[in-house]
MIPARO-245427 format. One record per residue (C-alpha): residue number from 1; residue in three letters; x, y, z. Coordinates in Angstrom, 1 decimal, decimal comma. Layout:
# MIPARO-245427
num_residuo_east_north_up
NUM_ala_X_Y_Z
...
This chain:
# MIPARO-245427
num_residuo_east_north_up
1_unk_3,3_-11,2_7,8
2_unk_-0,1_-12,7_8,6
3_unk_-0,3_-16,3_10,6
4_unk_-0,6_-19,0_9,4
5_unk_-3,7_-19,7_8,0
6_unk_-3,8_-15,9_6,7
7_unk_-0,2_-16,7_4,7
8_unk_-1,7_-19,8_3,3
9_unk_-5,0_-17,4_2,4
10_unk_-2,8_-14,6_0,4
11_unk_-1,4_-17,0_-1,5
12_unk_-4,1_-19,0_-2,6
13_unk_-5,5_-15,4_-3,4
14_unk_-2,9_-14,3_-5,4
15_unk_-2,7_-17,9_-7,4
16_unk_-5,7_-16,9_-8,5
17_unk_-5,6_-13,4_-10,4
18_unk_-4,0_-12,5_-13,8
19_unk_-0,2_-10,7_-13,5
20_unk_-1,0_-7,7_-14,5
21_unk_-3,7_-6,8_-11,7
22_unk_-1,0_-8,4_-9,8
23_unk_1,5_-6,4_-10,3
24_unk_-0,5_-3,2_-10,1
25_unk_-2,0_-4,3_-6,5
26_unk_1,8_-4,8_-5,9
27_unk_2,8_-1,6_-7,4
28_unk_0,4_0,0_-5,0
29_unk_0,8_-2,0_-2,3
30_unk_4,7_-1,2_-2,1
31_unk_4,1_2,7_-2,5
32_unk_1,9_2,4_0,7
33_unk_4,4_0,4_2,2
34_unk_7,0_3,7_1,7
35_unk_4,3_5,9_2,8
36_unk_3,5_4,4_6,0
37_unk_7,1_3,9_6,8
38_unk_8,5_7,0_6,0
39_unk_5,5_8,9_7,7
40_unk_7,1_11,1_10,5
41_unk_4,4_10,2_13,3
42_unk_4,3_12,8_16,3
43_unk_3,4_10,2_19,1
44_unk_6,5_7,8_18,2
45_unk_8,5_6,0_20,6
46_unk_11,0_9,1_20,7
47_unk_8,2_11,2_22,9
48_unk_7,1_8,8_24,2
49_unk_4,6_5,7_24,5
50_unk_1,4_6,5_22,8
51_unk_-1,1_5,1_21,4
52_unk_0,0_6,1_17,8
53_unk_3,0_3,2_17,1
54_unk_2,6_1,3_14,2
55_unk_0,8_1,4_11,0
56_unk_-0,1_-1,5_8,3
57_unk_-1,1_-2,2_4,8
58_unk_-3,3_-3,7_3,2
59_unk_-3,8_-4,6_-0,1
60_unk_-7,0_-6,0_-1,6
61_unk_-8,2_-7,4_-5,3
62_unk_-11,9_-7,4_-5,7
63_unk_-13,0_-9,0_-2,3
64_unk_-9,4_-11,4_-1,7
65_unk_-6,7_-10,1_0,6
66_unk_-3,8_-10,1_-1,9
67_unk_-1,3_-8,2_0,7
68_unk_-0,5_-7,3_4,8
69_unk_2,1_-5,5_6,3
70_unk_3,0_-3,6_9,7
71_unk_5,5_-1,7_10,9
72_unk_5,7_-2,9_14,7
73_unk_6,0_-6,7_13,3
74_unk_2,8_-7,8_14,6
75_unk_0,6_-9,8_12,6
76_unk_-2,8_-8,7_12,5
77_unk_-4,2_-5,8_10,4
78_unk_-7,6_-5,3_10,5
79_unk_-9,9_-3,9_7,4
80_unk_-11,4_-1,0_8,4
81_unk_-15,1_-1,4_8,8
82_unk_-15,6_1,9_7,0
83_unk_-13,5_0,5_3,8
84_unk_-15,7_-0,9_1,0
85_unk_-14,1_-3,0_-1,0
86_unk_-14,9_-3,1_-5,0
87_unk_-14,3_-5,3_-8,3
88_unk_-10,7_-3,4_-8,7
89_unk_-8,0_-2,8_-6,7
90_unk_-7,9_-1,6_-3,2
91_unk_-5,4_-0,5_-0,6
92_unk_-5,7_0,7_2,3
93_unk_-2,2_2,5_4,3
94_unk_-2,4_4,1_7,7
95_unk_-2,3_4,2_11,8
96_unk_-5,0_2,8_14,2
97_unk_-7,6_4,7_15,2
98_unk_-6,3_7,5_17,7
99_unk_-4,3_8,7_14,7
100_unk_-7,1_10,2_13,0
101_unk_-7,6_13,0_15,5
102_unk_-3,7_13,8_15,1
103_unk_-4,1_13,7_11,5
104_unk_-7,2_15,7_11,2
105_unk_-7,4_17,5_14,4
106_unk_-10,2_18,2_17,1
107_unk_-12,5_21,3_18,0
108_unk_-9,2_21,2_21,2
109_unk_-6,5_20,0_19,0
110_unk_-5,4_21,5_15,5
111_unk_-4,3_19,4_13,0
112_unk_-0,9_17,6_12,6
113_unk_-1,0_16,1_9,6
114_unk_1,5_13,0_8,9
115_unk_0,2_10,7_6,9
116_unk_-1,0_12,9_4,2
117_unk_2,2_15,1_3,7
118_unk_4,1_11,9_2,4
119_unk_1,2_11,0_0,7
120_unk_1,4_13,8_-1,6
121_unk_5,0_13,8_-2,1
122_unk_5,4_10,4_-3,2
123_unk_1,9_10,1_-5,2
124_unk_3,3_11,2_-8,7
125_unk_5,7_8,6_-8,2
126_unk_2,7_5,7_-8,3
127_unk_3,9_4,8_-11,9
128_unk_7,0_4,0_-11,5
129_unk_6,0_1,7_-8,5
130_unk_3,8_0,3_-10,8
131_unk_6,2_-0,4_-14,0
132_unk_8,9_-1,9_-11,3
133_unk_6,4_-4,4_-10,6
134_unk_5,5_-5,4_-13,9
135_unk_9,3_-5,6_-14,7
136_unk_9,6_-8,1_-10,9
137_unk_6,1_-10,2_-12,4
138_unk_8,1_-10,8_-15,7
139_unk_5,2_-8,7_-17,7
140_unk_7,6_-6,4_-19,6
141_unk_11,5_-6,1_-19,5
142_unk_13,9_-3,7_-18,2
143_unk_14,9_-3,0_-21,2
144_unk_11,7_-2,0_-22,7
145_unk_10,8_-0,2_-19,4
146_unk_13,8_2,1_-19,7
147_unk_13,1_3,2_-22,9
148_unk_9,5_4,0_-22,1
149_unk_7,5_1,4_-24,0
150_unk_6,1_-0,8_-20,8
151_unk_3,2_-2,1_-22,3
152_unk_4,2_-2,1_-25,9
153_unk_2,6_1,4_-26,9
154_unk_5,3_2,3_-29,2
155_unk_4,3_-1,2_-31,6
156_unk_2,7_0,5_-34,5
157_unk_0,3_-2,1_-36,8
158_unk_0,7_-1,5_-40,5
């Protein structure tokens, strides 16, 4: 998690957005989480000691920091400078900076893609991230979940 003063910051952000961007940010924010974790990474500790080891998350509402995580344990993720950040959601899942030429490839190197192969597998799955965390905010029930009606589509008015 972030120090100090950057847990302290996330939850003042947070505090101050409605539960249903909530709980899509988190919805989001968890399916990057799986992504980054279950990403097969070429350069991993069991080839050896690169410079590819851990990636982070980030997850963003309008211009606040609503989310950070890592999977070395450090603390510190860093927002891309590339990343523009709108009035909407925003999150942002990968490696550091070397990865990209794995990912992508060079004019020396072709391409090993790792990020994006479990991207696309788990991307049709965004919803149901998304409906498990408006069931965790308290936005709609289980109950009403598992039958389909998460936001209370199936309510007809007279």
């Amino acid at each position: 998690m972030a120090g100090a003063s950057g847990a302290r910051r996330i939850v003042l952000n947070r505090a101050f957005f409605d539960a249903l961007t909530l709980a899509t940010a988190d919805g989001l924010f968890e399916l990057s989480k799986e992504i980054v974790d279950g990403a097969n990474v070429p350069d991993a500790t069991p080839l050896g000691q690169g410079l590819v080891e851990g990636g982070g998350v980030l997850a963003y509402v309008g211009k606040k920091r609503v989310g950070i995580y890592t999977t070395n344990g450090g603390t510190s993720v860093k927002k891309p400078r590339a990343a523009k950040l709108s009035a909407g959601i925003t999150v942002i899942g990968g490696f550091g900076f070397p990865s990209r030429f794995l990912e992508e490839g060079t004019v020396n190197m072709p391409a090993q893609p790792f990020v994006t192969p479990k991207l696309m597998a788990r991307l049709p799955d965004a919803g149901d991230f998304i409906k498990a965390a408006n069931i965790r905010h308290g936005i709609t029930s289980a109950r009403r979940a598992a039958k389909g009606d998460v936001f209370g589509a199936s309510r007809s008015k007279p």
